[in-house]
C-alpha positions in Angstrom: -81.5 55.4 -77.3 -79.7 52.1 -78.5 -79.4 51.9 -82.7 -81.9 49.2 -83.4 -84.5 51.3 -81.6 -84.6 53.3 -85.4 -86.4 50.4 -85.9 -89.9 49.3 -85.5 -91.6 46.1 -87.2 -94.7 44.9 -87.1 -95.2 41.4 -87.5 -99.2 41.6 -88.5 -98.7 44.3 -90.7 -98.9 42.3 -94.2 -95.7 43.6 -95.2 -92.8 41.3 -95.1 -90.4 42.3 -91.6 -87.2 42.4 -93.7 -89.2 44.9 -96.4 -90.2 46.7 -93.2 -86.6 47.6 -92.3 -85.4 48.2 -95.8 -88.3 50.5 -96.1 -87.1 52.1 -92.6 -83.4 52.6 -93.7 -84.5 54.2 -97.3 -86.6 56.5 -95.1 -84.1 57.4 -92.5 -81.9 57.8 -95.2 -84.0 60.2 -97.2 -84.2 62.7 -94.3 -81.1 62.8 -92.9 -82.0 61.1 -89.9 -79.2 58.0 -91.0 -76.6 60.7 -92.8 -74.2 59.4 -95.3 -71.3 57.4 -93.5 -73.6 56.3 -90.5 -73.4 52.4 -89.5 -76.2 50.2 -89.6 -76.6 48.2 -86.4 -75.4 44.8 -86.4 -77.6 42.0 -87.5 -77.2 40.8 -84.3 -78.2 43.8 -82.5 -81.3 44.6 -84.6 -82.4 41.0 -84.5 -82.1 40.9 -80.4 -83.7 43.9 -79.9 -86.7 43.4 -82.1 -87.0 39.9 -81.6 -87.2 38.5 -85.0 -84.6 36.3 -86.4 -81.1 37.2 -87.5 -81.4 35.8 -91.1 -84.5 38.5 -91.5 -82.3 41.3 -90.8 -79.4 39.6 -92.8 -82.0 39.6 -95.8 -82.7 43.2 -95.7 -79.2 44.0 -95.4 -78.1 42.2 -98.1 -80.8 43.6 -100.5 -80.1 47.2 -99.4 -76.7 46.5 -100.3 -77.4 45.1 -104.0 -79.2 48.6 -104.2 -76.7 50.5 -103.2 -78.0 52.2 -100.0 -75.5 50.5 -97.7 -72.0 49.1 -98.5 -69.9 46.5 -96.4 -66.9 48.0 -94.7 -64.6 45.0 -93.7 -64.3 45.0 -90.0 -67.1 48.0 -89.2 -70.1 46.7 -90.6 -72.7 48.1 -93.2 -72.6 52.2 -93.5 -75.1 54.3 -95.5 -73.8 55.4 -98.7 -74.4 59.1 -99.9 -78.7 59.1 -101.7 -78.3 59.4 -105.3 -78.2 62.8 -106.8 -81.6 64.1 -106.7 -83.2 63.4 -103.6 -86.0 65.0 -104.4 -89.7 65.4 -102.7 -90.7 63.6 -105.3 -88.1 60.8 -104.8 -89.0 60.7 -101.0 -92.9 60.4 -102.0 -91.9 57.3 -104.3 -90.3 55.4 -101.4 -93.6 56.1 -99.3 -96.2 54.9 -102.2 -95.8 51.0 -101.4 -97.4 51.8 -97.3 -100.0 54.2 -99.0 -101.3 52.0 -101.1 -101.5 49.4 -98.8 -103.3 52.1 -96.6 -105.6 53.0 -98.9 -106.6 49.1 -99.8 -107.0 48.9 -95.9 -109.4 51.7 -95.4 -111.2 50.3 -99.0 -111.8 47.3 -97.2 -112.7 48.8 -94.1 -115.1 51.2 -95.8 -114.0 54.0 -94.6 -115.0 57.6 -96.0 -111.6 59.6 -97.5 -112.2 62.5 -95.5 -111.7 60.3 -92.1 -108.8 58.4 -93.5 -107.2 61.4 -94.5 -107.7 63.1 -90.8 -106.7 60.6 -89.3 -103.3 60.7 -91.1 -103.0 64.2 -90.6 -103.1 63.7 -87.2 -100.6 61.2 -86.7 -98.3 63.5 -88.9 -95.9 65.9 -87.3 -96.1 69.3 -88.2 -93.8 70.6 -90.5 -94.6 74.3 -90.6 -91.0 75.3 -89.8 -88.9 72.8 -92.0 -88.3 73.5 -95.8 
């Protein structure tokens, strides 16, 4: 699997494509999957891959390095910095509350009864039985 295949945007989502891969990184970041030290791949590559312009990927990376998730290495590109101290459940929650609200507007709007919506998620989750 090539790098920018972490990724996955969706352009009809409602939710801005460079937010999308911020919110991917922060995510990837949170469980390890992107460990402290990793490299981001290239603007370039990501922008290729994906098919969405270069400056959308630039965006994201720029902002993600204002917060202080990634940090330019001169000549190796942008690598994941170590999660503030703390990275907690709770934390990880936090960073998905943005797509659950927007889920839970959706299925508003849709009318959909709780009890389905909340199936329906359980199903799509994996199961984490054996992980901490």
């Amino acid at each position: 699997m090539r790098p920018a295949t972490l990724f996955v945007v969706q352009p009809t989502s409602g939710v801005p494509i460079y937010r999308q891969l911020m919110d991917q990184v922060l995510a990837l970041r949170s469980s390890g999957r992107l460990p402290e030290g990793a490299l981001l791949p290239s603007v370039r590559q990501v922008a290729e891959e994906l098919q969405i312009n270069a400056m959308t990927v630039s965006k994201a990376w720029s902002l993600l390095e204002r917060d202080g998730v990634v940090e330019l290495q001169r000549g190796h590109g942008m690598r994941i910095t170590a999660p503030q101290a703390g990275g907690t459940l709770r934390q990880r929650l936090a960073e998905l509350h943005p797509l659950l609200e927007h889920l839970a507007a959706r299925a508003h709007q849709l009318a959909l009864p709780r009890q389905d919506v909340l199936d329906a998620l359980a199903a799509l989750l994996p199961s984490t039985k054996d992980k901490p």
